[in-house]
C-alpha positions as CSV (number, residue, x, y, z in Angstrom):
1,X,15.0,-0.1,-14.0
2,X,16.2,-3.1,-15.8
3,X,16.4,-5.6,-13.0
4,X,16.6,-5.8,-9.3
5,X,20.2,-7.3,-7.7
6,X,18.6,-9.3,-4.3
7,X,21.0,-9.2,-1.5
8,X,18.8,-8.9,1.6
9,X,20.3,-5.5,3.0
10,X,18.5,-2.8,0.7
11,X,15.6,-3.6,-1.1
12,X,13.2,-0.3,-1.7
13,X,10.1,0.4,-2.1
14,X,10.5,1.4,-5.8
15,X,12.3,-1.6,-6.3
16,X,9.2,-3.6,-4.9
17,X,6.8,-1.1,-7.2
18,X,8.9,-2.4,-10.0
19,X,8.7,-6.3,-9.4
20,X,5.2,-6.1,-8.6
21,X,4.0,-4.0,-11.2
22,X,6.3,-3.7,-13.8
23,X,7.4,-7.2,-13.8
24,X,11.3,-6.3,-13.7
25,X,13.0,-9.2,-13.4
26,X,15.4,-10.2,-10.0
27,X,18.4,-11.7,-9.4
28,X,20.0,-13.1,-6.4
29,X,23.8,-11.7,-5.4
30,X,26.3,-14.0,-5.4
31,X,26.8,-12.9,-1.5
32,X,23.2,-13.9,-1.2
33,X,23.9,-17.3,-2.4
34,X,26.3,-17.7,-0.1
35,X,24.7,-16.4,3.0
36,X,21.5,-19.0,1.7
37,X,24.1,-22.1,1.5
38,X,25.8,-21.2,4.7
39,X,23.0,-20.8,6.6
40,X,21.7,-24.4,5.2
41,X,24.6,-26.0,6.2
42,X,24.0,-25.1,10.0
43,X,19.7,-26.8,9.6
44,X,21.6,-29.9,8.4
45,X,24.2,-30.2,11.3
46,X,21.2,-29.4,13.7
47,X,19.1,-32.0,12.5
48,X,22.1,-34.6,12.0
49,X,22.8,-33.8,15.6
50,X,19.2,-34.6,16.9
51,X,19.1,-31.1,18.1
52,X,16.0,-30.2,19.7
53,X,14.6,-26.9,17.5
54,X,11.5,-25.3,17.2
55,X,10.0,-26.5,13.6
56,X,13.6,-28.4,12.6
57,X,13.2,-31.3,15.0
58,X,9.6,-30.8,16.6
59,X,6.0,-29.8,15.8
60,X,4.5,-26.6,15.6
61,X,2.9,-24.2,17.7
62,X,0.7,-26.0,20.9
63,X,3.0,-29.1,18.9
64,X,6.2,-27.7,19.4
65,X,7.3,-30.3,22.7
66,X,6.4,-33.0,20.2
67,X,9.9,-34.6,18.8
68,X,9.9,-35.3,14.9
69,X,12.6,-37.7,14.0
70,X,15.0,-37.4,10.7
71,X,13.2,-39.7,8.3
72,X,9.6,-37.5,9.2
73,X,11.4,-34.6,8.1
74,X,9.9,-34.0,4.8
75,X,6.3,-35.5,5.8
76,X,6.2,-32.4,8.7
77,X,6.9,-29.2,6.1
78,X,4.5,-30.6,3.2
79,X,1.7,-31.5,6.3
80,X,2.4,-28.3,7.7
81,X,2.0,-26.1,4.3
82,X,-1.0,-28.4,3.1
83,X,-2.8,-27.6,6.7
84,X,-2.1,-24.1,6.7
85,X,-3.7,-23.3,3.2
86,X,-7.0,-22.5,4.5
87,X,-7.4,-18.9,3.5
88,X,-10.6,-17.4,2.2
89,X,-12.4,-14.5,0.4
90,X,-11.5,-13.1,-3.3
91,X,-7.5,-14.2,-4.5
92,X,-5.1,-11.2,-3.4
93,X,-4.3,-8.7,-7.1
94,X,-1.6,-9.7,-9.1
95,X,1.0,-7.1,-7.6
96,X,0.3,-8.0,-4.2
97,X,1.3,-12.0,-4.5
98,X,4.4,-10.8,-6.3
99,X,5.4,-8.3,-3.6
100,X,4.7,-11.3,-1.3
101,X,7.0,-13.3,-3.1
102,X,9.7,-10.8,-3.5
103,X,9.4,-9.8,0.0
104,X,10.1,-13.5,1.0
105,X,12.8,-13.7,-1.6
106,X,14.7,-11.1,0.0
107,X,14.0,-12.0,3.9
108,X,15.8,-15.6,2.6
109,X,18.6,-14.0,1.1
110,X,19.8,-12.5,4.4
111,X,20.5,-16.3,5.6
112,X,19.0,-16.9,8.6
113,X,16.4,-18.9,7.6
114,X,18.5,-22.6,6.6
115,X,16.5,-22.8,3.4
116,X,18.5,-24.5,0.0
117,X,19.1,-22.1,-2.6
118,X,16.7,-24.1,-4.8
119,X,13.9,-23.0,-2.9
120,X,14.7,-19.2,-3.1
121,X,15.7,-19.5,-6.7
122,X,12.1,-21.0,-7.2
123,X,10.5,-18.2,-6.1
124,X,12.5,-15.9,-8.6
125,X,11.8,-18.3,-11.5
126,X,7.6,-17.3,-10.8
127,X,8.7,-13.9,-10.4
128,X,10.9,-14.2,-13.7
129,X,8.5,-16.1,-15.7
130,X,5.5,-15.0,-14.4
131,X,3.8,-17.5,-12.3
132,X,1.2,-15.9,-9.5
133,X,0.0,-18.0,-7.0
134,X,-3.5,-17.8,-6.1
135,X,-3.3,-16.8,-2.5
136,X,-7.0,-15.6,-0.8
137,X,-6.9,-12.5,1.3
138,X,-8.7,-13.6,4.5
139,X,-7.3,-15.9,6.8
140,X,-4.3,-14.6,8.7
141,X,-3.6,-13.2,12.5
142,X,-0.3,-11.3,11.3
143,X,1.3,-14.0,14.0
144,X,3.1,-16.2,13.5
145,X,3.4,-14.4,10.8
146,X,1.0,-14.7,7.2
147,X,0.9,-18.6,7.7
148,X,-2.1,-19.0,5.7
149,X,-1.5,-16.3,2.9
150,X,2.2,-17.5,3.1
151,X,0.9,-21.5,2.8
152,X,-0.9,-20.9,-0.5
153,X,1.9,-19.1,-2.1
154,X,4.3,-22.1,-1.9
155,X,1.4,-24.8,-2.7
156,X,2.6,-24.8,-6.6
157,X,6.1,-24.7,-5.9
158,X,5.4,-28.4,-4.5
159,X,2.8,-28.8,-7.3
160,X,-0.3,-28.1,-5.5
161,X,-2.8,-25.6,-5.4
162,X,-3.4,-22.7,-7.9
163,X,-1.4,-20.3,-9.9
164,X,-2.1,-17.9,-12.8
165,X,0.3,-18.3,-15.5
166,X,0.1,-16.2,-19.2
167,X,-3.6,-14.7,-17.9
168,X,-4.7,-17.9,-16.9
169,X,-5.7,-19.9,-13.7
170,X,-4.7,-23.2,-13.3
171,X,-3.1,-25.9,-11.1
172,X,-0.2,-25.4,-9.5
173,X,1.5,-28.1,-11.2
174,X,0.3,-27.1,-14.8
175,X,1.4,-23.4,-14.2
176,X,5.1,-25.3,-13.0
177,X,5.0,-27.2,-15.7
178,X,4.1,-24.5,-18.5
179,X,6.8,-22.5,-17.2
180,X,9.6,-24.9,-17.4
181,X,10.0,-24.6,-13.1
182,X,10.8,-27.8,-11.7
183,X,8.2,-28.9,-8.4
184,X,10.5,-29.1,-5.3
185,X,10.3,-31.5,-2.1
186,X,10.5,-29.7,0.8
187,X,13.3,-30.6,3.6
188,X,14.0,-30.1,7.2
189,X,13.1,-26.2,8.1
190,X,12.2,-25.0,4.8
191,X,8.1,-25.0,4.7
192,X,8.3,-23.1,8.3
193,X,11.1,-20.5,6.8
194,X,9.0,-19.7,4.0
195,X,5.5,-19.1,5.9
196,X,6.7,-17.7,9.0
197,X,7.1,-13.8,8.2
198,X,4.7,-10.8,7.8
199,X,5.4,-10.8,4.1
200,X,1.4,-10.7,3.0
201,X,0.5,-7.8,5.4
202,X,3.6,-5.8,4.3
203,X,3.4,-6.1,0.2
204,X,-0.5,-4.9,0.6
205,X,0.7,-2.1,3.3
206,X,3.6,-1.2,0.8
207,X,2.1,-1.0,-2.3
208,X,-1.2,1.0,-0.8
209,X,1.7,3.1,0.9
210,X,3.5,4.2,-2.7
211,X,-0.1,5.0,-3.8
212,X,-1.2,6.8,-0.7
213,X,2.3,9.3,-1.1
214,X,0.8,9.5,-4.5
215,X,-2.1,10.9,-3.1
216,X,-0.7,13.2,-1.1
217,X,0.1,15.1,-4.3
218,X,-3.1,14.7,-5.9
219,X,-4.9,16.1,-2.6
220,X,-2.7,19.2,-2.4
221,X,-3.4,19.8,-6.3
222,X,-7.1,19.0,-5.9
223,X,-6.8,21.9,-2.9
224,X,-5.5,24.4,-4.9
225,X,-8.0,24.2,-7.7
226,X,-10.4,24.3,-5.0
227,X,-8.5,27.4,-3.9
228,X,-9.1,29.0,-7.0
229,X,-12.8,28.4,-7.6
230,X,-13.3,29.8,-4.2
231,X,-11.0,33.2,-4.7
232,X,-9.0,31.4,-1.4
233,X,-7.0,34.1,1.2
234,X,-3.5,33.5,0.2
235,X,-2.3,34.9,3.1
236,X,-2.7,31.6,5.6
237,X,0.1,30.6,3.2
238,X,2.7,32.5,4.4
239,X,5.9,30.9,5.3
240,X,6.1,32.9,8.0
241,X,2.9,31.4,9.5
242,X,4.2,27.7,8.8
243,X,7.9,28.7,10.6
244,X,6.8,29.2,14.0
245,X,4.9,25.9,13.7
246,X,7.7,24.1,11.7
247,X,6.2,20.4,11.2
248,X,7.9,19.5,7.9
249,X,4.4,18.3,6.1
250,X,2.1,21.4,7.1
251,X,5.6,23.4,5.4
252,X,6.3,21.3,2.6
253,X,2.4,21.4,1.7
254,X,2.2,25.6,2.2
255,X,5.2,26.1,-0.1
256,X,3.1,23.5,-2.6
257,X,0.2,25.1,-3.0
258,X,1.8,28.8,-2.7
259,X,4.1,27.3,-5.8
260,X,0.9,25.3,-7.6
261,X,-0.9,29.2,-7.3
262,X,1.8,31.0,-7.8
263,X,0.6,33.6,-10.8
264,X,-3.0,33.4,-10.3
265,X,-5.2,35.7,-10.7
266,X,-8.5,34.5,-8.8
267,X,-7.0,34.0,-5.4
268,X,-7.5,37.2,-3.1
269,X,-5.7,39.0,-0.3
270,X,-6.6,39.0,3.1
271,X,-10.0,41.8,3.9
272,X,-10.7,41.7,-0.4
273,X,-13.4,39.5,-0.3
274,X,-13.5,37.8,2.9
275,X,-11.0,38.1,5.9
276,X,-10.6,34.7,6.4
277,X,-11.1,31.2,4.8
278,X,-13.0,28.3,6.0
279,X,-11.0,25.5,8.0
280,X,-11.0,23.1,4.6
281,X,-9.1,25.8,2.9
282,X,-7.8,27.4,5.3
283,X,-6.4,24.4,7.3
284,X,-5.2,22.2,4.1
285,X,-1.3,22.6,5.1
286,X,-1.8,22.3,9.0
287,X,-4.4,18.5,7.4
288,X,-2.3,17.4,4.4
289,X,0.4,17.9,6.3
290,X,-0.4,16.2,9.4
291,X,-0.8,12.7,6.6
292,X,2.6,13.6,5.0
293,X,4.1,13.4,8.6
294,X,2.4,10.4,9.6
295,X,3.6,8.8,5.9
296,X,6.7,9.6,6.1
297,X,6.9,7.8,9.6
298,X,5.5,5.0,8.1
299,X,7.6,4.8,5.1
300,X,10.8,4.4,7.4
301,X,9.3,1.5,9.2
302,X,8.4,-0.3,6.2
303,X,11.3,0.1,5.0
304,X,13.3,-1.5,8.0
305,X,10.8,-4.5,7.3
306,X,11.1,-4.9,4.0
307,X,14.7,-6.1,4.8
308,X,14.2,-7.7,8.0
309,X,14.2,-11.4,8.8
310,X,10.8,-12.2,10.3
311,X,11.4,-16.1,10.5
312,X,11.5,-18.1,13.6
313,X,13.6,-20.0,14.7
314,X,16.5,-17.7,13.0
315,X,19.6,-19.8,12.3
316,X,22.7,-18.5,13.4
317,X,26.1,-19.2,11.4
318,X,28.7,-18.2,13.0
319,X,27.5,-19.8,16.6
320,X,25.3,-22.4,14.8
321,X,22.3,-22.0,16.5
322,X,18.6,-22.5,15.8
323,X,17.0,-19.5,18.3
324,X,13.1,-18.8,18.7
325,X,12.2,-15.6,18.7
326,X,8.8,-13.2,17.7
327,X,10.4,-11.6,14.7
328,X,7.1,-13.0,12.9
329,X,4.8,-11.0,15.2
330,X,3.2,-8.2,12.7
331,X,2.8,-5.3,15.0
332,X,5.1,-3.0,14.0
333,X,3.7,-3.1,11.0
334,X,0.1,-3.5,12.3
335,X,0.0,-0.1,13.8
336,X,1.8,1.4,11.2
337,X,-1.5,0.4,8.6
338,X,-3.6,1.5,10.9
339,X,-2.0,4.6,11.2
340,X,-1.8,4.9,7.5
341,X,-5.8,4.3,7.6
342,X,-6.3,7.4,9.3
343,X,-3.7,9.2,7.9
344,X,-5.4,8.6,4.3
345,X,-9.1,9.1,5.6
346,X,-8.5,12.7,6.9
347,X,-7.3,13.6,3.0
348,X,-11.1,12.4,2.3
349,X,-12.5,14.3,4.9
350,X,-11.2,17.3,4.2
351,X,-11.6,16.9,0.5
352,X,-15.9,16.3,0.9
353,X,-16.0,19.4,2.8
354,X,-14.4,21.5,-0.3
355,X,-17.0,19.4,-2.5
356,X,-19.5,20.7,-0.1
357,X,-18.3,24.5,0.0
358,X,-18.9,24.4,-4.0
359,X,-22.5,22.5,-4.2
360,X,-23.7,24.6,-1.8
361,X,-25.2,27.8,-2.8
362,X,-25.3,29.0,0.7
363,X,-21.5,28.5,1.6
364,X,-20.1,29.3,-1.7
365,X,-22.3,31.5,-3.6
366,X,-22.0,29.1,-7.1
367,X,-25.1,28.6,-8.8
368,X,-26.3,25.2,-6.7
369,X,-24.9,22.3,-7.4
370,X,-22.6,23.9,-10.0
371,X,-25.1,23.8,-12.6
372,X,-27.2,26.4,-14.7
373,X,-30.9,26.0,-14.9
374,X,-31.4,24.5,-11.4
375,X,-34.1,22.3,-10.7
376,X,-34.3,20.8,-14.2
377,X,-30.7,19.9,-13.4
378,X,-29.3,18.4,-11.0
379,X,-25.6,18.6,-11.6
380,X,-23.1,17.5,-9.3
381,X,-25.9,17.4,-5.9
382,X,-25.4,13.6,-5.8
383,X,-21.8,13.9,-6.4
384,X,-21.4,14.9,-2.4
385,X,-23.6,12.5,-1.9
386,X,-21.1,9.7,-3.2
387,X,-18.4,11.2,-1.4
388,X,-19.6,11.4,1.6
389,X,-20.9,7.7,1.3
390,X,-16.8,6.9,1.3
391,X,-15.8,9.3,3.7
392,X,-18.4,7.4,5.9
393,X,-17.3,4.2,5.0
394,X,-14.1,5.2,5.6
395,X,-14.5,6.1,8.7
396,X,-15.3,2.4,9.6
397,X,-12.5,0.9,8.4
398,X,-10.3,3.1,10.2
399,X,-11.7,1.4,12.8
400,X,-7.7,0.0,13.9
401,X,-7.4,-4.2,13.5
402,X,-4.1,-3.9,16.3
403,X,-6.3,-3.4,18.9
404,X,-7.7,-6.7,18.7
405,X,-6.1,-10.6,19.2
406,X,-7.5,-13.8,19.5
407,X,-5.4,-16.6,21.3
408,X,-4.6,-19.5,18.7
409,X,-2.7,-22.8,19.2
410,X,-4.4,-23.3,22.1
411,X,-3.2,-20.6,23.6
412,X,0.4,-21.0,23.1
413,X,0.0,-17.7,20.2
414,X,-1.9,-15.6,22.6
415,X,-1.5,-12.4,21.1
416,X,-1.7,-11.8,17.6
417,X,-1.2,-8.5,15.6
418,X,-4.1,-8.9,12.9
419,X,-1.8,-7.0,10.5
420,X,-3.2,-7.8,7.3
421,X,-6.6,-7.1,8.1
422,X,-5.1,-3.9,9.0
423,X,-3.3,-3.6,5.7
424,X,-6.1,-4.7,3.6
425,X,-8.3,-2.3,5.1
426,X,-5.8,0.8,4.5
427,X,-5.8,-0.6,0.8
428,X,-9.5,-0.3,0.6
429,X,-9.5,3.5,2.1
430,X,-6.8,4.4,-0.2
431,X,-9.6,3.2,-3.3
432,X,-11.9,5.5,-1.6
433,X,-9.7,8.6,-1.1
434,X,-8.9,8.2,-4.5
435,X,-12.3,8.2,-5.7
436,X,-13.3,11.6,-3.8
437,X,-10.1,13.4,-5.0
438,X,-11.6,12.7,-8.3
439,X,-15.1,14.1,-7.5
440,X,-13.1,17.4,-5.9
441,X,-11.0,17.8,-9.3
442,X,-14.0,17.8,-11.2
443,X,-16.0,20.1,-9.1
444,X,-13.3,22.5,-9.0
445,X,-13.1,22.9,-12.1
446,X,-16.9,23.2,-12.8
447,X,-16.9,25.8,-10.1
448,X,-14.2,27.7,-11.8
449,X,-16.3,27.5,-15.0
450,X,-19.0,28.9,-13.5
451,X,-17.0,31.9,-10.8
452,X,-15.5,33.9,-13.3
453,X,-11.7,32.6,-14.2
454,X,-9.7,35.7,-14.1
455,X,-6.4,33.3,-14.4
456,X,-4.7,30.0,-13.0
457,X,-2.0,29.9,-11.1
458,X,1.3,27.8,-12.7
459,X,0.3,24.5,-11.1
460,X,-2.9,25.1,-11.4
461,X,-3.7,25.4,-15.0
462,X,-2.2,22.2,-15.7
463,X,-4.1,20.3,-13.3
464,X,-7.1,22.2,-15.0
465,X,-6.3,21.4,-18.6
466,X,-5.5,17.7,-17.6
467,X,-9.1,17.2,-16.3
468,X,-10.7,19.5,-18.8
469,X,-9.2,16.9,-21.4
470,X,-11.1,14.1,-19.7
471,X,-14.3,15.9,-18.4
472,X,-16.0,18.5,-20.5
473,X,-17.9,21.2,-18.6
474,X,-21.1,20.2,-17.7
475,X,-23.7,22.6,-19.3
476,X,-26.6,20.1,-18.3
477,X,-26.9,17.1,-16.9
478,X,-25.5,13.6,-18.2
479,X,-24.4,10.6,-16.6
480,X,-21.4,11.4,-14.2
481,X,-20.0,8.2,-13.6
482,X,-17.8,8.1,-16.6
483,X,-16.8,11.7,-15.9
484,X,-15.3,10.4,-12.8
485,X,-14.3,7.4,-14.1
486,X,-12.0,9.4,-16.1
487,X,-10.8,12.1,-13.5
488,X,-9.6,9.1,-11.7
489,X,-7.4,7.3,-14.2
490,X,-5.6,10.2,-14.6
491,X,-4.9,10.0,-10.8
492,X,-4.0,6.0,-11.3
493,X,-1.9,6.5,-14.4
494,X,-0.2,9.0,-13.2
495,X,-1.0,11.9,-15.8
496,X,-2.0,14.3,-13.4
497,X,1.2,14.5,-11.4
498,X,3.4,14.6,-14.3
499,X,1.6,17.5,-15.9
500,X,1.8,19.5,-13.0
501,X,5.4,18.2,-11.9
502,X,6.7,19.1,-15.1
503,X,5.3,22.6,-14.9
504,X,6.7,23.2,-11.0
505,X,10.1,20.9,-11.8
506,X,12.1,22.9,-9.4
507,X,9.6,22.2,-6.2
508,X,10.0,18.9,-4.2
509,X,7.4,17.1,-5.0
């Protein structure tokens, strides 16, 4: 992917992977530009007019009865972008501030927001040329919108503030400056139109979405290796089990893992060894799938946001009119992270009991803790105990944010969607899922080590011989951290999936 064509109508979420992360650059369509400068024309009659409008011709919030005349214009958007830059905590990453920006790019280019095509191209010059904002991650409601998160991205396009620039933190101005960008004065509308939206909540929830579907496919391979060390009862994945119970993600995950074993030799038939499986092998398409549903669901919504206009007022061209609205308000987008919370937690859950099956010399039958010479060693006992450290923690933080609100504005915002807590925190249990998939991988493989490998599946020896190349067997004890260290990168960079993928090319994946 070269470059991404804005035009308000169809951004994707590999198009905002690609902005964020891979720093493609972005260009406005020329329909944008004229949507932008048609809907700019309509905040200029308004205010010429003396039109009474929410943010164009009065205050904000509890101020909104309060009449702002023409030459107080400019004064109320820089007051009302200097006031709202109160966030707090640690500067959102890199990716994030960039989805935010792109987010807002493309909200604009729909034009119904009355900004100048200046402002919008300003925003693509920092994406272009590589100037971050410093925005802090605490701080925002999720209505009206990410005000505060929203505030500090546009403090350097009007030369205040913070921004990173080349590796670097520095003014706003200076980052402006180094980059060749021009510092803009803000006119009638335009600080309101570019902090009133749920841009912050969604680039975290976005981007922690592409990783969570990411993980979906890590957990199901992380499974099947688990499978294997255990000498798992193929039979619960018979299609014909899944059929009468047709939810696509408890399907699409039993064909997966019948595919990733397909060929192996260590998996057993129903009555050879045992007649059935535990639940966390037995049940991992009827649990993975459950999160792939409940992904899926929260993919499409995102996706309607991520093209939405979440602005208020929204100018009208055609009947030129300035109408208030909630499109700000970040609950649909506020449940949705919380749901993804969950969704991604249960992949945890499910995951520490297989660590547990395989540590356990009673449930298993492994030498404990997947290590010889007990006792001396200690192998991977404190391993679980990591994992089930996150799965706890995790288990707080899905804890949902959308059930709470605060009245603000004296009560004139009296219910507020706390989105981007709610985003933040589905961020920060996707880290932790991640971690114990790692922990899984490697344990799985140990236990295979140690049970007598008779012969991996397809899928599965590639997953093996991926980890194998980062963890070496453990024959006694040494420090594990690194070991996971490097199971996980090849979860982050991708590695793991490709080998695999590459092996079982003609499975949806």
């Amino acid at each position: 992917m070269n470059k991404v064509i804005i035009t308000g109508q169809n951004l994707t979420l590999e198009e905002l992977v690609a902005v964020s992360r891979n720093d493609v650059q972005v260009e406005l369509s020329e329909e944008a530009k004229e949507n932008i400068s048609e809907s700019r024309k309509v905040v200029e009659d308004l205010v010429e007019s003396n039109a009474v409008v929410y943010g164009i011709t009065t205050g904000f919030g509890k101020f909104s009865d309060v009449s702002i005349s023409q030459d107080e214009c400019k004064k109320l958007q820089r007051n009302l972008i200097i006031t709202h830059s109160v966030g707090a905590g640690e500067p959102f990453s890199r990716d994030v501030v960039r989805g935010i920006m792109l987010l807002r790019i493309n909200s604009l280019a729909k034009g119904f927001s009355g900004v100048r095509l200046e402002v919008v191209e300003t925003l693509i010059a920092f994406l272009n040329k590589g100037v971050t904002p410093q925005i802090p991650q605490q701080g925002s409601l999720g209505a009206s919108g990410d005000l505060t998160p929203l505030s500090h991205m546009v403090l350097p396009m009007i030369g205040l503030g913070e921004a990173e620039y080349k590796g670097t933190v520095m003014s706003g101005a200076e980052a402006m400056e180094r980059a060749g960008i021009p510092v803009i004065e803000l006119v009638a509308k335009e600080g309101l139109a570019l902090i009133n939206g749920t841009q912050a909540m969604t680039s975290v929830g976005a981007l922690t979405l592409y990783d969570a579907l990411e993980l979906l496919k890590v957990a199901d391979i992380a499974a099947a290796l688990s499978f294997e060390a255990n000498h798992g009862v193929i039979d619960a994945l018979d299609e014909r089990v899944h059929a009468i119970r047709p939810h696509a993600g408890q399907m699409d995950t039993a064909k997966l893992l019948a595919r990733l074993l397909k060929n192996s030799r260590n998996v057993t038939k129903q009555g050879e060894i045992r007649v059935q499986d535990g639940y966390s092998l037995r049940c991992v398409p009827q649990v993975h799938g459950a999160s792939k549903d409940i992904m899926d669901y929260v993919k499409s919504k995102v996706e309607i946001e991520i093209n939405s206009v979440t602005d208020n007022p929204i100018i009208f061209k055609e009947t030129k009119e300035g109408i208030s609205g909630g499109n700000f308000h970040g609950q649909p987008m506020a449940l949705c992270f919380d749901f993804l919370g969950i969704a991604l937690s249960e992949l945890a859950n499910i995951s520490e009991r297989r660590i547990e099956r395989m540590v356990n010399p009673a449930i298993g039958g492994f030498p404990a803790f997947l290590v010889k010479n007990g006792g001396l060693n200690s192998g991977f006992m404190i391993v679980q105990y990591s994992a089930a450290a996150l799965v706890s923690e995790n288990k707080v933080l899905t804890h949902p944010a959308s059930v709470d609100s605060i009245p603000s504005s004296a009560n004139q915002e009296d219910h507020v969607s706390m989105g981007t807590i709610a985003a933040r925190k589905a961020k920060d249990i996707m880290k932790n899922v991640r971690r114990v998939l790692a922990m899984e991988l490697m344990c799985a493989c140990q236990a295979i080590d140690l049970g007598g490998n008779k012969g991996l599946g397809d899928g599965t020896k590639k997953a093996y011989d991926v980890i194998r190349n980062v963890c070496a067997t453990l024959e006694e004890d040494r420090p594990l951290y690194g070991d996971i260290n490097q199971c996980e990168a090849t979860i982050v960079d991708g590695s793991l999936i490709a080998a695999v993928l590459n092996e079982i090319s003609e499975t949806q994946f």
